[in-house]
C-alpha positions in Angstrom: 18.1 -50.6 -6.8 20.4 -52.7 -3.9 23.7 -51.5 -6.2 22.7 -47.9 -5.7 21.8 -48.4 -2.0 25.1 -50.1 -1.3 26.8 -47.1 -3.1 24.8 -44.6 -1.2 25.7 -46.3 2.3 29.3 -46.5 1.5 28.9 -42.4 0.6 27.3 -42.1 3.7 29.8 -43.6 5.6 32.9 -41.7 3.9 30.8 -38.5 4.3 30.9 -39.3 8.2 26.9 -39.7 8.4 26.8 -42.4 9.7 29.9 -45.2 11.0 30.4 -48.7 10.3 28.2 -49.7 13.6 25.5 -48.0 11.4 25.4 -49.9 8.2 23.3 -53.1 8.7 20.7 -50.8 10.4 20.4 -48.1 7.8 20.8 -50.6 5.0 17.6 -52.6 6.7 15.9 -49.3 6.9 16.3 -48.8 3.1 14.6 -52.3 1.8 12.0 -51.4 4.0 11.5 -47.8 2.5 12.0 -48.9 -0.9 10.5 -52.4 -1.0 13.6 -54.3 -2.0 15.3 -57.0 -0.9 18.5 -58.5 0.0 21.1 -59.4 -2.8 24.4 -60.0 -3.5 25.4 -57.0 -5.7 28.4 -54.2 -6.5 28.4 -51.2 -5.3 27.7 -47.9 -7.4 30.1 -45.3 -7.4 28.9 -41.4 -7.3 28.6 -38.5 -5.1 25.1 -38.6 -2.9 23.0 -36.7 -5.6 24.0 -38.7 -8.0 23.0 -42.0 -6.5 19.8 -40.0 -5.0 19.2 -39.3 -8.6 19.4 -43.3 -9.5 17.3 -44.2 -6.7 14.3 -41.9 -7.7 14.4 -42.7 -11.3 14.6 -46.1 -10.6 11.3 -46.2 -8.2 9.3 -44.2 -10.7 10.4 -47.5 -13.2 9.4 -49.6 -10.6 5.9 -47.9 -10.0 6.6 -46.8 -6.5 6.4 -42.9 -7.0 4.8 -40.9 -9.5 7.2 -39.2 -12.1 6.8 -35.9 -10.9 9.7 -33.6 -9.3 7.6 -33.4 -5.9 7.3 -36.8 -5.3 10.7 -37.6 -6.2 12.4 -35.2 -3.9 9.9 -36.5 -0.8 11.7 -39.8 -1.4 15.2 -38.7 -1.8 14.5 -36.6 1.6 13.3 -40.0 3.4 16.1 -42.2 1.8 18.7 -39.3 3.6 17.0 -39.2 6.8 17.6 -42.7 7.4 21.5 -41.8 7.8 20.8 -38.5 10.3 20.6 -38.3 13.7 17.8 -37.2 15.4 17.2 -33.8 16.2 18.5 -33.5 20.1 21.5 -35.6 19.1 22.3 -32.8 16.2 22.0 -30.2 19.2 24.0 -32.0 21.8 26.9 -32.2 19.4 26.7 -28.7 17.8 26.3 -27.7 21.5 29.6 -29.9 22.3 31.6 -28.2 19.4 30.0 -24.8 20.3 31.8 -24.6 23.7 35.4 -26.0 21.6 35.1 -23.4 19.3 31.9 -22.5 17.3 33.5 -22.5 13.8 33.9 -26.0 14.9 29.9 -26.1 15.5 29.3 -24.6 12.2 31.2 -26.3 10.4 29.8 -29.9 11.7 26.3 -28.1 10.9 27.3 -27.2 7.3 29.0 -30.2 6.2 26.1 -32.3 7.7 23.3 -30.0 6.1 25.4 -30.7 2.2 25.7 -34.4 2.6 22.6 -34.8 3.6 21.7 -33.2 0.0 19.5 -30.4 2.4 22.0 -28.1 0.4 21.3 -28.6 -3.0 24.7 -28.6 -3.8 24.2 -30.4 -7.5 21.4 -28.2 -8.3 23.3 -24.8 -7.0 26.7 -26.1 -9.3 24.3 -24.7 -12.2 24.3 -21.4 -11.3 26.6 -18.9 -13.2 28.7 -17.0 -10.8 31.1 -14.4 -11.8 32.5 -11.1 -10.3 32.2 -7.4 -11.5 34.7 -4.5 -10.8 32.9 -1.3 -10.1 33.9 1.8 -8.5 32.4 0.4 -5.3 34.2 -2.6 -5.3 33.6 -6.1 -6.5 30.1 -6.9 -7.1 28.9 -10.4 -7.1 26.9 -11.7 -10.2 24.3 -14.7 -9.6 22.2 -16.3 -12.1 20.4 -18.4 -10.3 19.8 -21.9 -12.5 19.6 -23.9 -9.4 15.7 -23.9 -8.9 14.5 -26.9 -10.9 11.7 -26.3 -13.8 8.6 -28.2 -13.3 7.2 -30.4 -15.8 4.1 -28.7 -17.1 1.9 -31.5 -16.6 3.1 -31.3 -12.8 2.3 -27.5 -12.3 -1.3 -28.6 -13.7 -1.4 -31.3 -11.2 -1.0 -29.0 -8.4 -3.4 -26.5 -10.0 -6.5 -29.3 -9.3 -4.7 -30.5 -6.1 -7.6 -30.6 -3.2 -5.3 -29.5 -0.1 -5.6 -31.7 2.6 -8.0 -32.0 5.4 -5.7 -30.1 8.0 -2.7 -29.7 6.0 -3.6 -25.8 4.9 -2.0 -24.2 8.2 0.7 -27.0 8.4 3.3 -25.7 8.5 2.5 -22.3 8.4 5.0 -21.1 6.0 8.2 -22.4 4.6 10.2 -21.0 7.6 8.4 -22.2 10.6 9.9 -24.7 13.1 7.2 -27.3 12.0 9.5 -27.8 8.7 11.8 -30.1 10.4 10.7 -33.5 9.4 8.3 -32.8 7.4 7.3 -35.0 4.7 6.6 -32.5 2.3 3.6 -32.4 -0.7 3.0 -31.0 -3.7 2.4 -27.8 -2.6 5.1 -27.7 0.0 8.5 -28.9 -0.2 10.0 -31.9 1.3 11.9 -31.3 4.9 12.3 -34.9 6.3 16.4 -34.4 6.0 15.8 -31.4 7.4 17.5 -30.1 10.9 17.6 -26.7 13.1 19.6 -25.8 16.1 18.0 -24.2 18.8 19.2 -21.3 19.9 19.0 -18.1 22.1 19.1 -14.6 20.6 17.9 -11.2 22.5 16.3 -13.8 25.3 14.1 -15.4 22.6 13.5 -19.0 21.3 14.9 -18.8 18.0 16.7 -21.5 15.4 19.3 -21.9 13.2 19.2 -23.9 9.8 21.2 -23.1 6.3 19.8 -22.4 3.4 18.7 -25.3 0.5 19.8 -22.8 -1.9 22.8 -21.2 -0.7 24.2 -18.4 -2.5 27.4 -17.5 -0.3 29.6 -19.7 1.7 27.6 -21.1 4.5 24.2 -19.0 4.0 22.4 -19.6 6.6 18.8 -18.6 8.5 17.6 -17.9 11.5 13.9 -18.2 12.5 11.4 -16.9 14.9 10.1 -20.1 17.2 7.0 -17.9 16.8 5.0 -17.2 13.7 5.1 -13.9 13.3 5.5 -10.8 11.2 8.6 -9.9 10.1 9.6 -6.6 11.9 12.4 -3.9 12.2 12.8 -2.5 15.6 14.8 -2.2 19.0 14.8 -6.2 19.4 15.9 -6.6 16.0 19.1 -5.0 16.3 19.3 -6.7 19.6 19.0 -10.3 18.3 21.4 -9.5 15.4 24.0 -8.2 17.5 23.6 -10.9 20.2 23.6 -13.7 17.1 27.3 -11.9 16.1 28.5 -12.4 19.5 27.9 -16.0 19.7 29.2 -16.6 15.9 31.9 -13.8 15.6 32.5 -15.5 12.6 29.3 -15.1 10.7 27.5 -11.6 9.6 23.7 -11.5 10.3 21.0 -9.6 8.4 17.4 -9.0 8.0 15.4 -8.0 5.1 13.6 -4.3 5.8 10.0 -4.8 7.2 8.1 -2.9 4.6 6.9 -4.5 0.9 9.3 -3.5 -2.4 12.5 -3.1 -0.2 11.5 -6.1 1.7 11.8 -9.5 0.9 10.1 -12.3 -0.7 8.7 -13.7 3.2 7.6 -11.1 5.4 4.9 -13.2 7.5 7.6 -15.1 9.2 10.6 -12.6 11.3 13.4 -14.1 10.2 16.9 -13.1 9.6 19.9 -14.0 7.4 23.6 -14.7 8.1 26.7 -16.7 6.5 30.8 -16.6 6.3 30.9 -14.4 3.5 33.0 -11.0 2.9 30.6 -9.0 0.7 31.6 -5.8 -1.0 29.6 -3.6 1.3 31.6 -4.7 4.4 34.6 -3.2 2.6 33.1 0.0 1.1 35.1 3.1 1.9 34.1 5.3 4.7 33.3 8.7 3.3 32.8 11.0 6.2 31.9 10.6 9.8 28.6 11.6 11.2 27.8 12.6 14.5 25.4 11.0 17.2 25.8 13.3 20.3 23.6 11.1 22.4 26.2 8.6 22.2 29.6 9.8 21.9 31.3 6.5 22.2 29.4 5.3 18.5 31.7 5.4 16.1 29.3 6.7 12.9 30.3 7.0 9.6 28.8 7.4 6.1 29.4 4.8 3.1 29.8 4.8 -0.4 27.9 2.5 -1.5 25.3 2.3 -4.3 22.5 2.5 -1.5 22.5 4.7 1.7 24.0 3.4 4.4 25.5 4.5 7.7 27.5 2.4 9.6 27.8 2.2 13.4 30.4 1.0 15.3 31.1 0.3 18.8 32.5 -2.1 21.5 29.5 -2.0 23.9 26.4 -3.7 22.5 24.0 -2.2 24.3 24.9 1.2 23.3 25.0 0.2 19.8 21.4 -1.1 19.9 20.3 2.4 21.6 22.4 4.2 18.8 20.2 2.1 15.7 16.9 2.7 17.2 18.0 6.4 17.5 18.4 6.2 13.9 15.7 4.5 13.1 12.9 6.0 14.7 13.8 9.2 13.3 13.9 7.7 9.7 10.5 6.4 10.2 9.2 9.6 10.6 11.6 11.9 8.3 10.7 13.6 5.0 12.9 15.3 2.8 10.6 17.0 0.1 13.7 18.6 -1.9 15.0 14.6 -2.5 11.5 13.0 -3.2 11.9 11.5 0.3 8.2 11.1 2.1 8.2 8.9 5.2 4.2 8.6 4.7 1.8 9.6 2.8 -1.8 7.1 2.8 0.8 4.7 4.4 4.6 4.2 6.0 7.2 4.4 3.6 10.4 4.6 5.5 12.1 1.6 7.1 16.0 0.1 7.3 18.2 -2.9 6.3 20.4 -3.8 8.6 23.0 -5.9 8.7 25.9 -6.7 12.2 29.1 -8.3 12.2 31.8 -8.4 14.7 35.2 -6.0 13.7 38.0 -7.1 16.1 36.5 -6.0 19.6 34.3 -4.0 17.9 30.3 -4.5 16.5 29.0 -3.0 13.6 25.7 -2.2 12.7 25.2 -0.9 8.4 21.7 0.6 8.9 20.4 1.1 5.1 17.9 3.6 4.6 14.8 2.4 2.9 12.1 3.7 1.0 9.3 2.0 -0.9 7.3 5.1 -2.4 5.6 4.6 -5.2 4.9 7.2 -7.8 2.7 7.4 -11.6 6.0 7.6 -13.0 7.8 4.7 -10.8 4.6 2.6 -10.0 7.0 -0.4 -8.8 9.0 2.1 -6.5 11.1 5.2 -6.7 14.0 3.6 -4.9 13.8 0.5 -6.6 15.5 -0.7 -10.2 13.9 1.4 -12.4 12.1 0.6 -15.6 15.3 0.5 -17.9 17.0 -2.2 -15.9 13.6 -4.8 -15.6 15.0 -6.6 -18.7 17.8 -7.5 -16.4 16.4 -7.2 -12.6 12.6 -5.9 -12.0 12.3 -8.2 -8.3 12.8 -6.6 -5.3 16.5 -5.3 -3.7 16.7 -7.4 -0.7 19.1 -8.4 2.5 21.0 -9.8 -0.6 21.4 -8.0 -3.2 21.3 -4.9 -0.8 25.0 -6.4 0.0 26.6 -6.8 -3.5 24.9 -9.6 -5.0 22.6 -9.9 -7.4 21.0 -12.9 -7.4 19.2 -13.0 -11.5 16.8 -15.1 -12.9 17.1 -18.2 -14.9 16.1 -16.9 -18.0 19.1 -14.8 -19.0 21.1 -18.1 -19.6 19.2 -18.3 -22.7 18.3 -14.7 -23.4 22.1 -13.5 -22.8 23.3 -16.3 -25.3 20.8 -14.5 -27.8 22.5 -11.1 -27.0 25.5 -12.4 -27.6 25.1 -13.6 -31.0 23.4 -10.7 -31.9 26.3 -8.4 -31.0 29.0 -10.5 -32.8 27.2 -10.0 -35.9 25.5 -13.7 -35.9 21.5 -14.4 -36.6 20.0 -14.3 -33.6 16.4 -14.2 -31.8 17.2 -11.5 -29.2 13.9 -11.0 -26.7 12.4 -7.3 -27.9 12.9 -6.3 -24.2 16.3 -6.3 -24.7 17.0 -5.2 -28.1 17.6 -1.2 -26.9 20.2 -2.8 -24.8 21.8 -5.2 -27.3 22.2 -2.3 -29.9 23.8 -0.2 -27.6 26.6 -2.9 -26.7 27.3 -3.0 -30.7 28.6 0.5 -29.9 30.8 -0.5 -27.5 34.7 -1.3 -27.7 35.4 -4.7 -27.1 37.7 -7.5 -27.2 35.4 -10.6 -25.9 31.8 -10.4 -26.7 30.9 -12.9 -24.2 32.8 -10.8 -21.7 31.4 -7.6 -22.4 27.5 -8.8 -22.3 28.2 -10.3 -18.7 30.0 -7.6 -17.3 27.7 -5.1 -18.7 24.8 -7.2 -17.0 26.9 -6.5 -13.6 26.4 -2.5 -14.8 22.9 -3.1 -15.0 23.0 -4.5 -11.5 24.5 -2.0 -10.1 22.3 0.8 -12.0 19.2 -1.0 -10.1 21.3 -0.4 -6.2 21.8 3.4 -7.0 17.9 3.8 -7.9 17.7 2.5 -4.3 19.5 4.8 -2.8 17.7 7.5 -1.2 20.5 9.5 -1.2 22.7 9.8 -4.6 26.5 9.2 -4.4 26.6 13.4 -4.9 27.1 16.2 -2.9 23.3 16.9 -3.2 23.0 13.6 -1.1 25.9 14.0 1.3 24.1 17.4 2.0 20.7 15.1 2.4 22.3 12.7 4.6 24.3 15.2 6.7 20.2 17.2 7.5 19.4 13.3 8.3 21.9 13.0 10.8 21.8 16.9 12.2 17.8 16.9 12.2 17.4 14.2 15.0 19.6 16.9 17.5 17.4 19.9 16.5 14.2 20.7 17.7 11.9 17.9 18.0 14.8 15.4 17.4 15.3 12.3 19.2 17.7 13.2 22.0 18.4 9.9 23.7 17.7 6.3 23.8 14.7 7.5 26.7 13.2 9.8 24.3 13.8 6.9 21.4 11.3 4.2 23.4 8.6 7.3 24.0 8.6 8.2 20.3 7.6 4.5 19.6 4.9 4.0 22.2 
C-alpha cells in the first residue's frame, strides 16, 4: 500500500494538486484513511487512476472495503479529497483567474476536476468516438463504454439494501448542491472529490461543476441552488444568455421541459454547457424569418435534421423578449396538416434551446419540440422511430439534439456480430438487427468495419429527422414560414407586453 501512496503523492504534486509544503500533511492524512503505517519504500509509477486502481484493490485484500464497485469508488473519492482544497479556496482562485481572463478560470476548474479523477477520464478513454459526414455536416458518433457494469451480486445487494434512516431525501437528486462532499452509498454515487463554483446567472444562486462523464471538451453543468423542476421559460433564456456573457467561450443549453424530448433529469432545472463546436452551430442558414416586434433580431431558419430557428442579436435583453415571443406561441400552436397538436389531454409543445456568443453578437437556436404520442408511434411521433431502436430508442436530448449521439454500451459487442456477419463470417447477429445486417450485404463497400459504423451514424441521423416537426422539404419550410407569420396575424403575439399576458 505505502508504494502506491508515495506514487499517488508524487502524481499529485506533478499534477499541481497539491505543492511540496503539502506532502507530509496529505501523506499523514493517507495512513490515517487507509490504516497503514510508515515505511521505507519505492515509489509506484502511473497516472492517478491507475494508482487509485491499486489502492482499492489492495484494501479489499486487506479487508478494509467490501469488493463491490460502490464501495471502492467511495474510497478512491476520500483518498483524492485529501489533495483538494476546500470549497471557498476553489472559489477564491477561480474567482482570481475569472477577473484575469475566464478561460484562465476554466481551465484551473477543468484540469483540477480530471486530476482529481471527478472526470473519469480512464473510464471515458473506453468509449468509441468517431465522426460521420452527412449532408448536414459532421455528426458525432458516441458509444458510451465509460459507465462501469456492476457485478451482479452488487446490483442484488442494493436490491435488499434498507436505505438509511434520513438518507432518502439526502441529497435530493444527483444534481443538487448537497453533492459536494458527499460520501456517497450504494444507492448514490460517491462526491467527496467533488467541487462547484458558485455563480450568478439571471440574478439567481446557481453553480457550476463539469461533468463525471464528459462527452465533449470541457462538458460542464450548471445547477439550480434550488431543487426544483426543470422549466423552459423567460428566465431560462435569460440565465443562458447571461451564463454566455460571463463565459464567451462556452455554449450553454438546456434540455426541453416536457418528458420524450426532455432529458433523463427533469426534477432538478439544470442546464448544460462546454468548449465544443458542434455541427449545429455551423448548419447553414436557409432562409430568414421575420419577427416584426423586434426588428433588430436577426432570425433565420436552419437546416438541420430537427427544427430550429436561430436568433441573433447584440442586445440581450431584446433577444430574451424575441425567444419568449417564440415560445409562447409554440406552446399553444397546432398545425393539423403536419400532425403538429400543441395539446390534446395534455401539453405537447415545448423548445430546446441552446446560446452562444458570435463576435458581438448572442445567439439563441430555439428547437421546436413535440412529444405526441400516437397508436402508431406510442414512444413519440417526433422521436427515433421504431426502425432505428435497434440502434437508438432513448430520448433526443440537449445532446444529441446538437450532433451527437451518445449510444449504448451494447453495440460494442452487437456491431462486432454485424460485422462478421456481413463479411461472410459465422456470426450470432441479435434478431433485432438482422433486417439491418442483410441490407448492408447489399451495399458497396470497401471496409466492412467502416461501412457498419458509418451506417450506424445514418441511423443516427434517421432518429433527428423523425424529431423534426418540420421535414427538411418545402412542405415544412411552408410549415415553418405559417409558424413564424401566424404569431403577427390575428390573435398572435405582438410584443414582449402581450408575450408576459399570454403566460399569466
Amino acid at each position: 500500500m505505502n508504494t502506491y501512496i508515495e506514487g499517488l503523492i508524487d502524481e499529485a504534486k506533478r499534477q499541481e494538486l497539491i505543492t511540496s509544503r503539502d506532502i507530509v500533511y496529505c501523506r499523514n492524512r493517507l495512513f490515517d484513511l487507509l490504516g497503514v503505517t510508515w515505511a521505507e519504500v519505492l515509489r509506484s509509477d502511473g497516472s492517478i487512476p491507475e494508482l487509485l486502481n491499486h489502492i482499492t484493490e489492495e484494501a479489499v485484500r486487506q479487508n478494509l472495503i467490501e469488493d463491490f464497485l460502490e464501495t471502492k469508488e467511495i474510497l478512491a473519492a476520500k483518498v483524492m479529497d485529501v489533495f483538494l482544497p476546500k470549497p471557498s479556496d476553489l472559489e477564491y482562485m477561480f474567482q482570481l483567474k475569472y477577473f484575469d481572463e475566464p478561460t484562465k478560470a476554466t481551465d484551473y476548474f477543468y484540469h483540477l476536476s480530471q486530476a482529481s479523477n471527478y472526470i473519469q477520464t480512464a473510464r471515458i478513454a473506453k468509449n468509441i468516438s468517431y465522426q460521420v459526414a452527412t449532408s448536414y455536416g459532421e455528426l458525432d458518433i458516441t458509444i458510451n463504454m465509460s459507465k462501469p457494469e456492476k457485478d451482479p451480486a452488487e446490483i442484488a445487494r442494493q436490491k435488499l439494501l434498507q436505505p438509511t434512516a434520513g438518507s432518502v431525501d439526502y441529497p435530493k437528486c444527483l444534481l443538487c448542491v448537497e453533492n459536494e462532499g458527499y460520501a456517497g452509498r450504494l444507492d448514490h454515487p460517491a462526491r467527496t472529490n467533488h467541487r462547484v463554483v458558485p455563480i450568478r446567472l439571471g440574478g439567481q444562486p446557481w453553480y457550476f461543476q463539469y461533468s463525471p462523464y464528459v462527452y465533449y471538451n470541457e462538458h460542464c453543468i450548471l445547477l439550480s441552488e434550488e431543487h426544483r423542476d426543470m422549466v423552459i421559460d423567460e428566465g431560462a433564456f435569460e440565465r443562458l444568455l447571461d451564463f454566455v456573457d460571463k463565459f464567451p467561450h462556452y455554449f450553454a443549453g438546456s434540455n426541453a421541459d416536457l418528458p420524450i424530448v426532455g432529458g433523463s433529469i427533469l426534477s432538478h432545472d439544470h442546464y448544460q454547457g462546454g468548449r465544443y463546436d458542434f455541427a449545429m452551430a455551423r448548419a447553414k442558414e436557409l432562409f430568414p424569418l421575420e419577427l416584426k416586434a423586434f426588428p433588430s433580431i436577426e432570425a433565420t431558419y436552419l437546416k438541420w435534421p430537427l427544427s430550429v430557428v436561430r436568433l441573433r442579436g447584440v442586445e440581450k435583453e431584446q433577444l430574451i423578449q424575441a425567444a419568449t415571443l417564440v415560445l409562447a406561441h409554440w406552446r399553444g400552436y397546432s398545425d393539423e396538416s403536419l400532425d403538429i397538436l400543441a395539446e390534446t389531454d395534455q401539453p405537447h409543445n415545448t423548445i430546446t434551446p441552446i446560446a452562444r456568443r458570435r463576435g458581438d453578437a448572442f445567439e439563441l437556436d430555439l428547437v421546436l419540440r413535440n412529444n405526441r404520442t400516437t397508436a402508431d408511434h406510442p414512444m413519440g411521433l417526433f422521436h427515433p422511430h421504431e426502425d432505428v431502436h435497434h440502434i437508438k430508442r432513448e430520448n433526443i436530448g440537449l445532446i444529441e439534439v446538437m450532433g451527437l449521439a451518445v449510444l449504448p454500451a451494447r453495440l460494442k459487442a452487437e456491431l462486432r456480430e454485424v460485422i462478421r456477419y456481413v463479411e461472410g463470417r459465422p456470426a450470432s447477429v441479435e434478431p433485432m438487427h438482422q433486417a439491418w445486417a442483410d441490407s448492408l450485404k447489399q451495399m458497396p463497400m470497401h471496409d466492412v468495419e467502416t461501412l457498419v459504423y458509418e451506417q450506424v451514424g445514418r441511423k443516427f441521423l434517421k432518429g433527428l429527422e423523425d424529431c423534426g416537426v418540420y421535414k427538411q422539404d418545402e412542405t415544412g419550410y411552408e410549415g415553418v414560414k405559417r409558424f413564424i407569420d401566424s404569431m403577427h396575424t390575428q390573435g398572435g403575439l405582438r410584443d414582449a407586453a402581450s408575450v408576459r399576458a399570454f403566460e399569466q
